[in-house]
LUMTITI-414993 format. One line per field, with one value per residue (C-alpha): residue number from 1; residue in one letter; chain; x, y, z. Coordinates in steps of 0.5 Angstrom, whole numbers, plus 500, padded with zeros to 3 digits. Example, Ala and Ser with C-alpha at 12.3 -4.5 7.8 and 13.67 -1.06 7.14 Angstrom:
2
num = [1,2] $
residuo = [A,S] $
cadena = [A,A] $
X = [525,527] $
Y = [491,498] $
Z = [516,514] $
# end
This chain:
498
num = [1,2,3,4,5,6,7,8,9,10,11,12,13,14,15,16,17,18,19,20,21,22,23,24,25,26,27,28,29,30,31,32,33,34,35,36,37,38,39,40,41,42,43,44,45,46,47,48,49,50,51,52,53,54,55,56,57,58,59,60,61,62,63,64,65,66,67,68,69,70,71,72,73,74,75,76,77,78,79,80,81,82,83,84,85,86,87,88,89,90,91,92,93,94,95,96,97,98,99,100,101,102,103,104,105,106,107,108,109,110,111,112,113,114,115,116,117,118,119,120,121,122,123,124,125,126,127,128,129,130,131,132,133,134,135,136,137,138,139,140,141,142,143,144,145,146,147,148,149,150,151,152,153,154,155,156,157,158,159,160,161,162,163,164,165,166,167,168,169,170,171,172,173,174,175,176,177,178,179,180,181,182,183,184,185,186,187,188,189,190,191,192,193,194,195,196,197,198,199,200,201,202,203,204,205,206,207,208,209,210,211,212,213,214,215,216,217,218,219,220,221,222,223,224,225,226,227,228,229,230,231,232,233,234,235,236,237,238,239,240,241,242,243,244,245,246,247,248,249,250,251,252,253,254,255,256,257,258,259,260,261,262,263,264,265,266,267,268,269,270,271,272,273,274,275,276,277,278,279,280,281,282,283,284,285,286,287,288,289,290,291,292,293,294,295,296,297,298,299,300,301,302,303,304,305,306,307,308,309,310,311,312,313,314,315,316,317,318,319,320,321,322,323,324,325,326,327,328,329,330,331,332,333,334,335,336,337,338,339,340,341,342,343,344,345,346,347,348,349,350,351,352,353,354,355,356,357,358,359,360,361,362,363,364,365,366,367,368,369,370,371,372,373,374,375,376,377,378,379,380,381,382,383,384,385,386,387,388,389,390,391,392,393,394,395,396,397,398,399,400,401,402,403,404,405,406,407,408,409,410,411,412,413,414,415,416,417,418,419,420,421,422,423,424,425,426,427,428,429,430,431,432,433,434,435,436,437,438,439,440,441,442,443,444,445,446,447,448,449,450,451,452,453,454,455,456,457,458,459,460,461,462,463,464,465,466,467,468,469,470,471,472,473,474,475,476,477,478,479,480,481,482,483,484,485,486,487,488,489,490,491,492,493,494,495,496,497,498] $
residuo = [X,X,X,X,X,X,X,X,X,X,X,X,X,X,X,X,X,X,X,X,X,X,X,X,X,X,X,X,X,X,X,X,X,X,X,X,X,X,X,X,X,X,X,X,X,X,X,X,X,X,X,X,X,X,X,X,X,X,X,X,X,X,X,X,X,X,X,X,X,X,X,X,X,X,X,X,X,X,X,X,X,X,X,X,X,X,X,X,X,X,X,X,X,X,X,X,X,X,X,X,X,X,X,X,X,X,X,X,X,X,X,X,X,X,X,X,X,X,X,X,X,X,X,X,X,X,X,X,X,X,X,X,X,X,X,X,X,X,X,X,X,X,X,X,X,X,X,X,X,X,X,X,X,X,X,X,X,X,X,X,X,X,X,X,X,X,X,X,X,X,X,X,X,X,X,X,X,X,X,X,X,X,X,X,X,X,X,X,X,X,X,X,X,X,X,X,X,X,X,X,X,X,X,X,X,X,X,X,X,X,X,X,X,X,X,X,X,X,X,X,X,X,X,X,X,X,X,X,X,X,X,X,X,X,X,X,X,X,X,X,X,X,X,X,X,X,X,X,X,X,X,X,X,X,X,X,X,X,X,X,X,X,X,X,X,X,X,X,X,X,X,X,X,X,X,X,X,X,X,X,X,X,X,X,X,X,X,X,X,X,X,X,X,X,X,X,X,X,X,X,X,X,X,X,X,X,X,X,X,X,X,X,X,X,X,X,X,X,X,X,X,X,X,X,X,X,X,X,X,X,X,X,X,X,X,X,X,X,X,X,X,X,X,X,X,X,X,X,X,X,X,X,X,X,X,X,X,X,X,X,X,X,X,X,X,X,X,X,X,X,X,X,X,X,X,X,X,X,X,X,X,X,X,X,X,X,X,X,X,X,X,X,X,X,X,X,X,X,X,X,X,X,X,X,X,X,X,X,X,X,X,X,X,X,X,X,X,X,X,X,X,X,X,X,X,X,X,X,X,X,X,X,X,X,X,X,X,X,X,X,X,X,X,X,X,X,X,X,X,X,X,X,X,X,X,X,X,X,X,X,X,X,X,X,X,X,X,X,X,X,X,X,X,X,X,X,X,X,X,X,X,X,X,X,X,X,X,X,X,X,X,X,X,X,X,X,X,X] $
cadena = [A,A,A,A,A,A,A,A,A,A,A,A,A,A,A,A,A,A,A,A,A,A,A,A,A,A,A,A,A,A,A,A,A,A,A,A,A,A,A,A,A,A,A,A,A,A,A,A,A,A,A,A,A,A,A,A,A,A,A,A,A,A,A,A,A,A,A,A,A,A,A,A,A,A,A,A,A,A,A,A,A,A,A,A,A,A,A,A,A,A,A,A,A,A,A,A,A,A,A,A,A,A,A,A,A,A,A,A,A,A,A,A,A,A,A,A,A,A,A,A,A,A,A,A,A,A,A,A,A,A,A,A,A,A,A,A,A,A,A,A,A,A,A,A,A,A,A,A,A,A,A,A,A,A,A,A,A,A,A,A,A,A,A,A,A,A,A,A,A,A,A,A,A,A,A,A,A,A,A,A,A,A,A,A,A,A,A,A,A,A,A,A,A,A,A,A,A,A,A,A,A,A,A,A,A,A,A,A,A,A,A,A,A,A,A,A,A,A,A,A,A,A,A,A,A,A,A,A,A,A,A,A,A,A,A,A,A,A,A,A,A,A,A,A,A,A,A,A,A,A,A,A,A,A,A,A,A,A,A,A,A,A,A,A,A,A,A,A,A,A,A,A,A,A,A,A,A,A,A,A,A,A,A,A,A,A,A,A,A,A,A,A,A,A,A,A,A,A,A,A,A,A,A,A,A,A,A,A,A,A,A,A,A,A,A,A,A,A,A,A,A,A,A,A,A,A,A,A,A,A,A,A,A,A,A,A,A,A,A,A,A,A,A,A,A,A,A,A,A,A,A,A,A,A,A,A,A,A,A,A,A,A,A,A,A,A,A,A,A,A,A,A,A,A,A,A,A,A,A,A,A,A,A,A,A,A,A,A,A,A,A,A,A,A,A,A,A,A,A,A,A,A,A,A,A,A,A,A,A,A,A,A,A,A,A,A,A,A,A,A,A,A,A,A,A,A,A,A,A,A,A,A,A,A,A,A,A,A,A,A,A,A,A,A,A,A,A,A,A,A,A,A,A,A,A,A,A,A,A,A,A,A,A,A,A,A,A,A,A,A,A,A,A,A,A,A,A,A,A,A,A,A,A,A,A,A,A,A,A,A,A,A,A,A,A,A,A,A] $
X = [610,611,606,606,613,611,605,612,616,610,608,616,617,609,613,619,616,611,617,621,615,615,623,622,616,621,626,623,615,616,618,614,607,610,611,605,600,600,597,597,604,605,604,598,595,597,593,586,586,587,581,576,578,577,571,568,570,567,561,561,565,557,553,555,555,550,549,546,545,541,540,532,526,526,521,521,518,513,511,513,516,521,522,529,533,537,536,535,530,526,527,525,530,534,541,541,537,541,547,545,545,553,553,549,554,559,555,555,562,563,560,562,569,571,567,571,578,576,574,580,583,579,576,581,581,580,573,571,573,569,563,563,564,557,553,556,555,547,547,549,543,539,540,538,531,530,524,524,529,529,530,536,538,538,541,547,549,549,554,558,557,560,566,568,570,575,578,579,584,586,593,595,595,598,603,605,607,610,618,621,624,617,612,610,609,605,601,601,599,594,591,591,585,581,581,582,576,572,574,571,566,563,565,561,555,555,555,551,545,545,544,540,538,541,538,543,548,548,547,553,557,553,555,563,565,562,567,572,567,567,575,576,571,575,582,586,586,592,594,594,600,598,593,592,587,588,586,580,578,580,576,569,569,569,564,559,561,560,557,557,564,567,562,565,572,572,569,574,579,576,577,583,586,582,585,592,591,588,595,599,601,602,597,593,595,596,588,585,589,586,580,579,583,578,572,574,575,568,565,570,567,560,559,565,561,555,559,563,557,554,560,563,557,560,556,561,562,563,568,572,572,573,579,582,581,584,590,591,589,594,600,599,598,604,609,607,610,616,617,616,621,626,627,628,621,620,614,617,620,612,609,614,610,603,603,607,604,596,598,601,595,590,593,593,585,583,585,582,575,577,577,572,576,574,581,585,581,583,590,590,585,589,596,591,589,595,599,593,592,600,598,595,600,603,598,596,604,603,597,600,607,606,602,604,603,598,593,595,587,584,588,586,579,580,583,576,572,574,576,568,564,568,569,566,560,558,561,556,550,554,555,549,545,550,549,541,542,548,545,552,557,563,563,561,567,571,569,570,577,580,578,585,589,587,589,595,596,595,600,606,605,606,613,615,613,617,616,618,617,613,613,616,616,614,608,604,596,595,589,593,597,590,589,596,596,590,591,598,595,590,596,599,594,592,599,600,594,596] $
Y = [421,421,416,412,410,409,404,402,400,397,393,390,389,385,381,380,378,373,370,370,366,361,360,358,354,350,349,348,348,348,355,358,356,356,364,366,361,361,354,351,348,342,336,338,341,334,331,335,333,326,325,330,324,319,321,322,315,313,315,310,304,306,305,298,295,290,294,300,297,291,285,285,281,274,270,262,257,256,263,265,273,276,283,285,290,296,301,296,292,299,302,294,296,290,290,295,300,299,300,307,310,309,312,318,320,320,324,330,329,330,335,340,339,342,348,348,347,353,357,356,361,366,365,362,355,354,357,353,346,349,351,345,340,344,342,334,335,337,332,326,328,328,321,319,323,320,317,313,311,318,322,318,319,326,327,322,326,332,329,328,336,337,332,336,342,337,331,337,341,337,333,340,343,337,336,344,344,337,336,336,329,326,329,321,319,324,324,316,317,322,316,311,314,312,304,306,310,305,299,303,304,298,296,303,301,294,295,302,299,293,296,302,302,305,311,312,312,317,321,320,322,329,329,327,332,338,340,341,345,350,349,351,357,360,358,363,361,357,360,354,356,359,363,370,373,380,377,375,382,385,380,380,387,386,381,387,391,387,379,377,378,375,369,368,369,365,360,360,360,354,351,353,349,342,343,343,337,334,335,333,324,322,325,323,315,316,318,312,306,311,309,302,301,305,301,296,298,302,296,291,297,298,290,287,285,283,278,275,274,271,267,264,265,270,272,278,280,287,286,282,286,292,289,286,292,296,292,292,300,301,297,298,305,307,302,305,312,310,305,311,316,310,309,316,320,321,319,314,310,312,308,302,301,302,297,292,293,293,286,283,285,283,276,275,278,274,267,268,268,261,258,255,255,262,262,262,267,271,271,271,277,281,280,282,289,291,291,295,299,300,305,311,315,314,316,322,323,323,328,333,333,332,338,346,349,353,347,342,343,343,337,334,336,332,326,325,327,322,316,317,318,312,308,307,311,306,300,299,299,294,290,290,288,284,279,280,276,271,271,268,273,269,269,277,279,274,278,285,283,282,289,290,286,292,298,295,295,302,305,300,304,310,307,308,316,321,324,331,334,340,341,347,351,357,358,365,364,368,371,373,377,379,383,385,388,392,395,397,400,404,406,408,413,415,418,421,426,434] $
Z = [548,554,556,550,553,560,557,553,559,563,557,558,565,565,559,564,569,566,563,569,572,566,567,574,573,569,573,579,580,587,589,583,586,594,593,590,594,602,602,595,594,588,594,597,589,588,594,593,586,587,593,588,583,588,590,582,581,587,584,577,581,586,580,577,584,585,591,587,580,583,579,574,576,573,572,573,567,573,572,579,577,584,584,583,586,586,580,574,579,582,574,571,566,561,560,554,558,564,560,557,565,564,557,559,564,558,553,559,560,553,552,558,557,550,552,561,556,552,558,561,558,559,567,572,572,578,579,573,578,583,579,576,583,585,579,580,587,585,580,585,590,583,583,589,588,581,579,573,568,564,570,572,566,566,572,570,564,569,573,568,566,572,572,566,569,573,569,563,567,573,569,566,573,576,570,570,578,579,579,572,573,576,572,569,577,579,573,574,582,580,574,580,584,577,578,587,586,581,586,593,589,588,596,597,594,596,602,603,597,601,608,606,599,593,594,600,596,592,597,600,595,594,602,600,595,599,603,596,592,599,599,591,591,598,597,592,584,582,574,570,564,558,561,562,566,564,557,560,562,555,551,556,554,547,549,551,545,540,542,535,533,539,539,531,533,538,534,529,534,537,531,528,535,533,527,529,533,528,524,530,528,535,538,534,534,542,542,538,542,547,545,543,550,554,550,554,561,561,559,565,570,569,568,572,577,574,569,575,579,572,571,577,582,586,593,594,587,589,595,590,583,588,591,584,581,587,587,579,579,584,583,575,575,579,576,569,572,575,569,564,569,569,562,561,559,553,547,543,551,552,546,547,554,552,546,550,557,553,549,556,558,553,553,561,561,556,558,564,562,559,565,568,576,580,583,577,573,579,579,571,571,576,572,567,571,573,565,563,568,567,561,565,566,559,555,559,558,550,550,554,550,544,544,544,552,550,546,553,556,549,548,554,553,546,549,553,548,544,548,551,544,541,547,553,551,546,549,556,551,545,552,554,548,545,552,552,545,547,555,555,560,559,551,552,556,551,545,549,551,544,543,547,542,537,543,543,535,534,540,537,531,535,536,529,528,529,536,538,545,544,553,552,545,545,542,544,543,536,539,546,540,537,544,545,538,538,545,542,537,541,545,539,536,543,544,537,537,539] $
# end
């Protein structure tokens, strides 16, 4: 008995102490992180994730620039055929194929995600974020080496595997140890280095594919992210909440007893938590305007500058499409955060934004591909990014709260599973064939801008459903319970026999 008690009254003062640290991560995530980590406080947790974003981004801005993507070969009516440049002119690829390099990366990136998110409770997220930089880091040098359209292909969807690991489990990370008065605009400096990253990535691969080949290019980004790869395996593992380490350990030596039956629960776990977002009304509205938002913005990215130097003969349509997208990235990101923290930040307040800021949006980017004058389509255009781009912090707002504590990382997976599989996955090969029929840039990116006026649609019904804040609702991972049960009950049994 007397073990049995002392068993008893560890298991209290461990359910003690783990309550005392959810406690002040509430009230002031700053002192919780800075008395467990000698260098990681909530500032520079926030910088590191917001340069590896940086550079990540960097990555898809680099590959659409006409620098590394290149222009294909053409041929006069007199018969006389030039060379093109960059990946499509080496790989001599049409705008379908082409349009596929950006999806690939999609298909790995959706893929991985679930699967980093279910991890995430059982291995310290933070190893998983340098595990999968490593292979984002392999993959990048993969592309510089690539030999053919199947090859870079393949080496896309690997970087895409390795952003996983990062994109699924950066914002809950973020969100857990910000201030809780300014959860929204650290979230939306966070989103900010997606249109940043994009933007220095078009000037990156201007001018590094023009000076030394796109080959270069990729190279460099390989050389970038190792220094972060080395700093996420040796600096101490940050706890992400709702996970639990010591469950880890329990359920890899069930792992070794009996693989079978934990493969299966783990299934039926899995699913049993899709289910529950499934049946969650605001997340679910939240992730389809979601969608047909980033339907477009994969498409704007990927064909930009393409289609601006189509349209309005722009000689430096990576250096002026970085700087638009930059400024509108930048400004809009941010003013979406502060806006949503004004207004007081809550989902309902969060939907309002979304749905006017995307029609806005919508109405400026539209007409700015009606006119034929280059320095009004920039002034429209940029108005139009910034109002767009106002949505970042907003959104990711909603899938974080509308969703109980422990389901955060599998709904930030499933956010981008979605929006990818129905989003810009589809929609840089639909651009791409749809303009190979229209040869008309204008009219294409016109028909893709309308797609706002629907994102905007669905997030205005948002405003009208009944909106709860689950951020902070008590609800234990049953299978947690599982293990805790059973490890009680052994102890139980141990203590009753003579």
């Amino acid at each position: 008995m007397d073990v049995a008690e002392e068993g008893s009254n560890n298991q209290v003062k461990s359910e003690e102490k783990n309550h005392s640290v959810d406690v002040a991560i509430d009230k002031d995530s700053t002192d919780s992180l800075e008395s467990e980590t000698s260098w990681f406080t909530p500032k520079r947790l926030l910088l590191l994730f917001c340069v590896i974003n940086l550079i990540t981004y960097l990555d898809r801005g680099a590959i659409a620039s006409t620098g590394v993507n290149g222009v294909p070969g053409s041929c006069t009516p007199n018969g006389v055929c030039s060379h093109g440049t960059g990946i499509q002119g080496d790989f001599n690829l049409n705008n379908a194929k082409d349009g596929i390099l950006s999806s690939a990366f999609m298909v790995g990136l959706l893929l991985a995600s679930p699967i980093f998110a279910s991890l995430a409770k059982s291995i310290n997220p933070f190893r998983l974020i340098a595990v999968g930089l490593s292979v984002w880091t392999s993959a990048a040098v993969g592309c510089g080496f690539s030999i053919g359209f199947w090859t870079i292909t393949g080496c896309r969807m690997l970087v895409g595997v390795g952003e996983a690991s990062f994109i699924s489990l950066a914002a809950p990370f973020i969100d857990d140890n910000a201030p809780v008065s300014q959860r929204s605009a650290w979230l939306g400096i966070f989103y900010m280095c997606i249109p940043s990253g994009v933007a220095l990535g078009y000037v990156y691969g201007g001018l590094v594919g023009d000076a030394v080949g796109w080959r270069q290019a990729f190279f460099g980004e390989a050389i970038m992210m190792v220094p972060f790869v080395i700093l996420c395996f040796v600096m101490k593992p940050v706890e992400l909440k709702g996970t639990i380490e010591q469950v880890g350990i329990m359920l890899l030596t069930n792992l070794l007893l009996s693989a079978w039956q934990f493969d299966g629960c783990r299934l039926s776990n899995f699913f049993r938590d899709v289910n529950v977002l499934l049946h969650e009304k605001i997340y679910v509205v939240n992730v389809l305007g979601y969608m047909a938002y980033n339907f477009v913005i994969g498409a704007y990215s990927y064909w930009g500058p393409k289609a601006g130097y189509s349209i309005y003969n722009m000689s430096d349509a990576d250096m002026l499409f970085g700087a638009i997208t930059i400024v509108g990235g930048i400004v809009g990101t941010l003013g979406g955060g502060f806006v949503l923290d004004h207004l007081n930040s809550t989902i309902p307040n969060a939907f309002k934004l979304l749905s006017a800021a995307t029609f806005l949006g919508a109405v400026f980017c539209f007409s700015a591909f009606c006119f034929k004058d280059m320095n009004i389509f920039i002034v429209l255009f940029l108005i139009g990014e910034i109002l767009v781009f106002a949505t970042q912090g907003p959104v990711n707002f909603v899938s974080i709260h509308s969703v109980k504590p422990r389901l955060r990382p599998l709904s930030m997976a499933m956010s981008t599973v979605s929006i990818h599989i129905f989003g810009d996955v589809p929609s840089s090969p639909l651009v791409g064939i749809m303009q190979d029929k229209l040869k008309n840039w204008r009219k294409t990116a016109l028909i893709l801008s309308s797609v706002l006026f629907l994102a905007a649609g669905i997030w205005f019904i948002g405003v009208f459903l009944r909106a709860p804040d689950r951020y902070d609702e008590d609800d234990e991972d049953p299978e947690i319970n599982t293990e805790k049960s059973n490890t009680t009950a052994k102890t139980t049994d141990a203590s009753s026999e003579p």
